[in-house]
C-alpha positions as CSV (number, residue, x, y, z in Angstrom):
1,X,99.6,111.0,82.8
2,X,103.2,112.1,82.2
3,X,104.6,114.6,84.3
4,X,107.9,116.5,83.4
5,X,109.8,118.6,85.5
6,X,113.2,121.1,84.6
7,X,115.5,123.2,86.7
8,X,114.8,127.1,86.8
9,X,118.2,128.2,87.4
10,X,118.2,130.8,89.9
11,X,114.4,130.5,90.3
12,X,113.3,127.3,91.1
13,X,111.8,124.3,89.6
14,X,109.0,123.4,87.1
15,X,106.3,120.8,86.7
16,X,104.4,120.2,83.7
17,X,101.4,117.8,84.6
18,X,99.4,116.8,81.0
19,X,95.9,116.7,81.8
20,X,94.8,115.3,78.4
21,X,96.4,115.2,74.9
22,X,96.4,119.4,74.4
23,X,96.3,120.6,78.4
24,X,99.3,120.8,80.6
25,X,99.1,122.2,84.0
26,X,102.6,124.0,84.5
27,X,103.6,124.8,88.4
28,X,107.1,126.6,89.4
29,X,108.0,126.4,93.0
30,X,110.1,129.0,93.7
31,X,113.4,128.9,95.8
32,X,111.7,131.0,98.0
33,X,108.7,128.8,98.4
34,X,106.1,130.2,96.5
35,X,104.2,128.0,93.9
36,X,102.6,129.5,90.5
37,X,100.2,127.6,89.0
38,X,99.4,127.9,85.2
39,X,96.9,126.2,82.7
40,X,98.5,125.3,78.6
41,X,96.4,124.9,76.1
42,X,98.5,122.8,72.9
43,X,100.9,125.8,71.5
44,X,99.2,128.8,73.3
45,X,101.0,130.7,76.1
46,X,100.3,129.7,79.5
47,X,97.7,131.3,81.3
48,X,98.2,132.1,85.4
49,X,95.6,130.6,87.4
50,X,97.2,131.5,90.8
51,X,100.1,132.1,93.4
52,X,100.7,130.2,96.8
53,X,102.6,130.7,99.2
54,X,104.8,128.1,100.5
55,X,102.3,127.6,103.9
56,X,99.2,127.8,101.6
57,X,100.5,125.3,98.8
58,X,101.3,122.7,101.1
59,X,98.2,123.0,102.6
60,X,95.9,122.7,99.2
61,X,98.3,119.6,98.7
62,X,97.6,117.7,101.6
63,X,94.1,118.2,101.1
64,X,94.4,117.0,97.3
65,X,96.6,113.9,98.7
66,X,93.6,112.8,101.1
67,X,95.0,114.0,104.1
68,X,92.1,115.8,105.2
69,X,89.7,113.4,103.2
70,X,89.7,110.6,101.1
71,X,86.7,109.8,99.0
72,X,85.8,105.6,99.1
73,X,82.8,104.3,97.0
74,X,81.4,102.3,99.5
75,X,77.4,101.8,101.4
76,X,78.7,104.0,104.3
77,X,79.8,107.4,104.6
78,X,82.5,108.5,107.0
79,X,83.6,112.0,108.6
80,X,86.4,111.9,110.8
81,X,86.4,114.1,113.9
82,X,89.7,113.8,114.9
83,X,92.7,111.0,115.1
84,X,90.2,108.3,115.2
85,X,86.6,109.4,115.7
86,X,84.7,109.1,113.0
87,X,81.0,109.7,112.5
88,X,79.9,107.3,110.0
89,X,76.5,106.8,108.4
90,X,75.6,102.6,108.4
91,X,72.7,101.0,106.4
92,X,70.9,98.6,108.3
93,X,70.2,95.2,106.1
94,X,66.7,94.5,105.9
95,X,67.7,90.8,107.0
96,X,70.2,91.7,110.1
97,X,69.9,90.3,113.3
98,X,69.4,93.5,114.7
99,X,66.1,94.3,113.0
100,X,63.2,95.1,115.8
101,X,65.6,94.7,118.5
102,X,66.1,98.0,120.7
103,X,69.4,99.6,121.4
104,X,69.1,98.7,124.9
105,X,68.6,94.9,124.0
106,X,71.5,94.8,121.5
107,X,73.8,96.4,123.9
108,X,75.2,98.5,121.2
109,X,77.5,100.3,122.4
110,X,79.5,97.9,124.3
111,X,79.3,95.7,122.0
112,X,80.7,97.7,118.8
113,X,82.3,100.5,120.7
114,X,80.2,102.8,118.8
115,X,77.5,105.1,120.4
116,X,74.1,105.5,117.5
117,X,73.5,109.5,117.8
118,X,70.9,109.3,115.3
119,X,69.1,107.4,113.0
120,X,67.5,108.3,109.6
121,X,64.5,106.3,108.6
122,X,63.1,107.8,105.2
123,X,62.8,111.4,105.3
124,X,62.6,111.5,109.1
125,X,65.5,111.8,111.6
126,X,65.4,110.6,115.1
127,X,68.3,112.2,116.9
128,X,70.1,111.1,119.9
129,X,67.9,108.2,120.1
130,X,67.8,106.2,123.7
131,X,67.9,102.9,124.7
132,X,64.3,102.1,123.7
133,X,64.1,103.1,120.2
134,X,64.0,99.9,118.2
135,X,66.3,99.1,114.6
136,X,64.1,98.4,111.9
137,X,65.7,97.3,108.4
138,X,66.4,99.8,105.6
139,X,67.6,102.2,108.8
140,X,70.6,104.2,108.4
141,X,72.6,104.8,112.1
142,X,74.8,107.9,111.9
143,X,77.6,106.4,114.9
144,X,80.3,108.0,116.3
145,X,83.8,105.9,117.3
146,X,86.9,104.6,116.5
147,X,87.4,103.5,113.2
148,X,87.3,99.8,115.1
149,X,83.9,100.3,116.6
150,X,82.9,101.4,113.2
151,X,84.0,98.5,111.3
152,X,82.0,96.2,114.3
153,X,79.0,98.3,114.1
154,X,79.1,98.0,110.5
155,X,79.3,93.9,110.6
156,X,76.2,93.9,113.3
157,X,73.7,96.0,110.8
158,X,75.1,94.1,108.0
159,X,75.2,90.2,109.9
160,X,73.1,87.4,109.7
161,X,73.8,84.9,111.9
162,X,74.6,81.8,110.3
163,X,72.0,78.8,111.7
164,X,73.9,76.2,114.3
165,X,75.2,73.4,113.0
166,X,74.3,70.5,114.5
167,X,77.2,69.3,116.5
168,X,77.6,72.9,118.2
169,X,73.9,72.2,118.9
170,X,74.7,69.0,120.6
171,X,72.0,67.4,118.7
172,X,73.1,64.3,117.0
173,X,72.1,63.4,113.5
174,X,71.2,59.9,113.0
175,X,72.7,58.2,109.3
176,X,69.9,56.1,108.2
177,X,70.8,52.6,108.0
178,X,71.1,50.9,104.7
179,X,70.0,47.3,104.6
180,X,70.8,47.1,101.4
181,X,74.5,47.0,101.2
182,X,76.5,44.3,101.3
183,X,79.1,44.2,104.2
């Protein structure tokens, strides 16, 4: 993508975006803040698509920079509420530790930070769920918190605890011995 841009004596500037080899979106911001946006097609005149004014076009652009939203490919889905409340949509792994626990025995809340206002299991949704409604695997837990508890909640559905090695068991391995060797 190329973009040019050119003084408008007296007017402004403007900005020639290509789009692909024969489309240029053209925009002139004028000295007096407002924007006009135009479509090119190859040699043909440009066609108007719209004004803005200067309150408006800075609006549309922080939305099109991801200020209001940014889209991530990713197994959870995230809405943020304010400066840093998100509700957030987690997949439970069918293998997590959490699976057939209840949220009362997983302490959930104060252990991610994150309260579960609802879960979806298939085509059924269990809202505000309380402390005795069991995680079962393939669940998805709509949460609400910081971006933090998120993250944590997210590593609990997704966690598998790894098995205990045997020295932070305390149980001792015992190493054969070899009468074979020569010492």
């Amino acid at each position: 993508m190329t973009v040019y841009e050119s003084d408008l004596p007296g007017v402004g500037k403007k900005f020639e975006i290509e789009l692909d080899e024969t489309e240029r979106l053209v925009i002139v911001i004028h000295n007096t803040g407002k924007r006009e946006v135009f479509l090119r097609k190859g040699e043909e005149d440009s066609e108007k698509l719209f004004d803005l004014s200067d309150r408006l076009s800075r609006q549309v652009g922080s939305i099109l920079e991801g200020a209001y939203f940014q889209p991530v490919a990713s197994d959870t889905e995230e809405t943020m509420l304010g400066d840093d409340s998100l509700l957030e949509w987690v997949k439970v792994a069918e293998e997590s530790d959490i699976v057939g626990k209840t949220l009362e025995e997983l302490d959930f809340r104060n252990e991610t930070g994150a309260s579960v206002v609802s879960i979806q299991r298939g085509d059924e949704t269990e809202s505000n769920p309380g402390p005795e409604t069991t995680v079962r695997g393939e669940d998805t837990l709509i949460i609400l918190g910081s971006r933090e508890a998120c993250r944590e909640a997210e590593a609990l559905a997704a966690a598998v605890e790894e098995p205990e090695s045997a020295a932070e068991s305390g149980v001792s391995e015992e190493i054969p011995e070899n009468d074979d060797t020569d010492a």
